[in-house]
N, C-alpha and C positions, 0 to 999 in steps of 0.2 A: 145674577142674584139667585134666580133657580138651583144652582148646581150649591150654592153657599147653603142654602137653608134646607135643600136635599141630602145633602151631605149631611148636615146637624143634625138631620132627624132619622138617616140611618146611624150614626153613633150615639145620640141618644138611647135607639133602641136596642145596638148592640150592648149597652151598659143596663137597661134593663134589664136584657135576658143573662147577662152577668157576664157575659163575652169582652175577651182580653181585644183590643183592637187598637194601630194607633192612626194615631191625629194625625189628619190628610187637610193639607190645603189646592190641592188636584181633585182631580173629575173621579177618585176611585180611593177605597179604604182598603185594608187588609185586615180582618177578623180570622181571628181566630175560633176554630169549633170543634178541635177533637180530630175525629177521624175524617180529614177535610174531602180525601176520597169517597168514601160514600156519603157523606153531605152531598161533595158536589155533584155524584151521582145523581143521590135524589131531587136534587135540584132540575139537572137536565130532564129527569122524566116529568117536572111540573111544569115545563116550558122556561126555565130560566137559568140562561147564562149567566155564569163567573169563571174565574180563572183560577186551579189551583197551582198553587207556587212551591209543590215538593222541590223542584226544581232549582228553587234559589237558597236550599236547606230550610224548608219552612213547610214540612209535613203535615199539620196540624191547619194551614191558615189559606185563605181563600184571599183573592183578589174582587172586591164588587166594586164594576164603575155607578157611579152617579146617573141614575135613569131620571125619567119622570115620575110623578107622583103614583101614576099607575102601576107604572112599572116597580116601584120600589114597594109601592101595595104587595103585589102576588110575590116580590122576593122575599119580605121582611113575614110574610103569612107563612110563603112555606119553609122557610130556614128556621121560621118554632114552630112548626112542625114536627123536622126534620131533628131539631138538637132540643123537643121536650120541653121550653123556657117560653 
């Protein structure tokens, strides 16, 4: 139930900051943010892991698993940071 209503409430906030993302019923989402490269750069330098997926042709869009609350705290803080939203 954790990961269900984690899950909701990083897509919620990807749709605030106006990020194209889609509906995951798994432990992880893929958003999209632009130049997913230095996003996830700047992510690494805030302490926070994701996965980018140029790899699967999807340049633009980041892999995020479902953390805890805390954990999705400092992601969702620095990824508007990071993309200005």
């Amino acid at each position: 139930s954790l990961n269900r209503s984690e899950l909701a409430r990083l897509e919620r906030a990807f749709a605030e900051m106006g990020l194209e993302y889609l509906p995951s019923y798994g432990n992880f989402s893929l958003v999209r943010v632009g130049k997913a490269a230095e996003v996830y750069e700047g992510l690494l330098r805030a302490g926070v892991i994701v996965r980018p997926v140029a790899g699967y042709g999807l340049p633009e869009w980041l892999r995020v698993s479902v953390g805890l609350p805390e954990e999705n705290d400092r992601f969702l803080a620095a990824l508007r940071h990071l993309v200005g939203r």
